[in-house]
C-alpha positions in Angstrom: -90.3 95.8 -139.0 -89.4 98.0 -142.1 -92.5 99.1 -143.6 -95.8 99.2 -142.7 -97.0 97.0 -144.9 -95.8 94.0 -142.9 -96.9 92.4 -140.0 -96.5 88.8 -137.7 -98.6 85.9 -137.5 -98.6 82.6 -135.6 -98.5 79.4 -137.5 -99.0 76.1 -136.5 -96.9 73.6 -138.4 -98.2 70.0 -138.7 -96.1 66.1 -137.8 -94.4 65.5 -141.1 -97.1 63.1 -142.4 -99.8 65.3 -142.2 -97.6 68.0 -144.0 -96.8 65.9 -146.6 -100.4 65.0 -147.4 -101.5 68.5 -147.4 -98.6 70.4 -149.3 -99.1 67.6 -151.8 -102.4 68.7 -152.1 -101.6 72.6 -152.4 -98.9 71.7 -154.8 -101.5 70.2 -157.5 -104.5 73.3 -156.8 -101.0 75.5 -157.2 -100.0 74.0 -160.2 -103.8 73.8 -161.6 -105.0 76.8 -160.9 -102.0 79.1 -160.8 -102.1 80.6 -157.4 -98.8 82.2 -155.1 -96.9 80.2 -153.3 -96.8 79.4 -149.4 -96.3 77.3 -147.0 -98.8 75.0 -145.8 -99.4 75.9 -142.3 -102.5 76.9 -139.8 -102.9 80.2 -138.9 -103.5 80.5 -135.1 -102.9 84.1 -134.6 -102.7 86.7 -137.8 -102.0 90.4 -138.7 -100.7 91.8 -135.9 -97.6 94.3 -135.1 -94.5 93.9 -132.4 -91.0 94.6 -131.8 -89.7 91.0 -133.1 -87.5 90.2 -129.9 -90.3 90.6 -127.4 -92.4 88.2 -129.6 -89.9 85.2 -130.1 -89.3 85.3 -126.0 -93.4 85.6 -125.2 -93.4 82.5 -127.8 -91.0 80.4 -126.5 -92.1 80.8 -123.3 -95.6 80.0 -124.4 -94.0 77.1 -126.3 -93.3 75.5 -122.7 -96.3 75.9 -121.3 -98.7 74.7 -124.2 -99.0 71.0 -125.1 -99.3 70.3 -129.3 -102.4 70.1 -129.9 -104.7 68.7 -132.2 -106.9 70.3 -134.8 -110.0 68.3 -136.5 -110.8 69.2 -140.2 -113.6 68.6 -141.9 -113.5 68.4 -145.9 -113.1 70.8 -148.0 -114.3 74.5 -148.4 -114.1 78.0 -150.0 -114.8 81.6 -149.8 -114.9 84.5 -151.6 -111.8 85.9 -150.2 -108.3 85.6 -151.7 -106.2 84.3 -149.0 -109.5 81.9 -148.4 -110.2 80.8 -151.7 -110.2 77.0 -151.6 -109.3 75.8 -147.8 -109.5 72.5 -145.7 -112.4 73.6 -142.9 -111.0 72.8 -139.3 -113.6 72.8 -136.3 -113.2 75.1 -133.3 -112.7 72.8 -130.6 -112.5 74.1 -126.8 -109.1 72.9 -126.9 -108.0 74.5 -130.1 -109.9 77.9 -128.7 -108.2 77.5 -125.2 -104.8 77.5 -127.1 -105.4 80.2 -129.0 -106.3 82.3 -126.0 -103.3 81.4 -124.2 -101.1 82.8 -127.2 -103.0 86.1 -128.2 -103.4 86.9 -124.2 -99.5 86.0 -123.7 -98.6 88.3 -127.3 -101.1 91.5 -126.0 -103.7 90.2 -129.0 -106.5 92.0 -129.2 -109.6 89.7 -130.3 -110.8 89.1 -133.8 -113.2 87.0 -135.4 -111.1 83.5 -136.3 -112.2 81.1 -139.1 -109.9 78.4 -138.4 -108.8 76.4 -141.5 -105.9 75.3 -143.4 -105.5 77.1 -146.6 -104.6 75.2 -149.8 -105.3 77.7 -152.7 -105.2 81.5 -153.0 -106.7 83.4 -155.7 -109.6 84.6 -157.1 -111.8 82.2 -158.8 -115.8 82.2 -159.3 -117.7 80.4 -157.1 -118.7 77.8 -159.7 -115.2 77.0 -160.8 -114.2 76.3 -156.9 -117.1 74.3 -156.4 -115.9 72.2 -159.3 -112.7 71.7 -158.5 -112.5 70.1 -154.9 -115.8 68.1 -156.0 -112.7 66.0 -157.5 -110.9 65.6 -153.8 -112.1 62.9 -151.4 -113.6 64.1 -148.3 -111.2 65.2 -145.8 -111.9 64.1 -142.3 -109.2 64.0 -140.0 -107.3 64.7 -136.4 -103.8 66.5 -137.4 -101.4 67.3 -134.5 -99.9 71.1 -134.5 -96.0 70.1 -133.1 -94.5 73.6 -133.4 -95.3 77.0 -133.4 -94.1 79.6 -136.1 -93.3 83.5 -135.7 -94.4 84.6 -139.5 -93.5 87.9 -141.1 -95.9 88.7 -143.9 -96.1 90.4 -146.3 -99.6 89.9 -148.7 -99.1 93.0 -150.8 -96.0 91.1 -152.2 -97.5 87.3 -151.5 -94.5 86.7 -149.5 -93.8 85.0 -146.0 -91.2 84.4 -143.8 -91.0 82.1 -141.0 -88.7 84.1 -138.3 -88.2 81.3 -136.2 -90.2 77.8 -134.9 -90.8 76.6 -131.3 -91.7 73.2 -130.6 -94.4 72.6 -128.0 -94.5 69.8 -125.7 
């Protein structure tokens, strides 16, 4: 990496339905509410530092011995935090914490606390004004499938990410 500014994160990327629904969705709050841009994606694994070789072989390798996956959401939430402003909430399923597991033991990981959801808006807005706003969404219930991972370089001073390279999982 170039700077210590940056770091890696795992992604989990979504069957194209799914992705379609939800970037549609980030789109609008985007356009709305004027936040950054980003990809839609699930973080499985953030903020953490590597050489970038060593991590795309431990993740392909982990990409063969991990089956997709599903996540379960479960409407619509928000925090006070910018990169968790307004968010879909996904559950933490034994199967979603088992995965995880498998890839921060396989990338050296230490633990950290992990609020799985799937962000759709960053920025800072009061409380109020985020309660407002997704009152207007329908609930959100439902089973998405993760099909690939994602190596991420980010970089949140600059609101910028990079997906190094994707791994499908069986």
């Amino acid at each position: 990496m170039k700077t210590s500014n940056l770091t890696y994160s795992v992604w989990g990327i979504f069957n194209i339905e799914d992705k379609f629904y939800l970037e549609s969705l980030k789109k609008k709050m985007q356009k709305e509410l004027k936040g950054p841009r980003f990809p839609i994606h699930f973080t499985v694994s953030p903020h953490f530092l590597g050489k970038e070789n060593e991590i795309i072989n431990k993740l392909s390798y982990i990409s063969k011995k991990i089956k997709n996956f599903h996540i379960y959401t479960n409407n619509y939430g928000f925090k006070k935090k910018f990169f968790q402003s307004i968010f879909v909430k996904v559950n933490l399923t034994n199967g979603l914490k088992n995965n995880k597991a498998v890839i921060d033991n396989y990338l050296n990981i230490k633990k950290k606390y992990f609020f799985p959801h799937i962000s759709l808006f960053y920025g800072n807005l009061k409380k109020e004004q985020k309660k407002n706003y997704i009152k207007n969404f329908k609930n959100f219930k439902k089973k998405i499938k993760v099909r690939m991972l994602c190596l991420v370089e980010n970089d949140e001073k600059n609101l910028k990410w990079k997906i190094i390279k994707k791994f499908k999982i069986k």
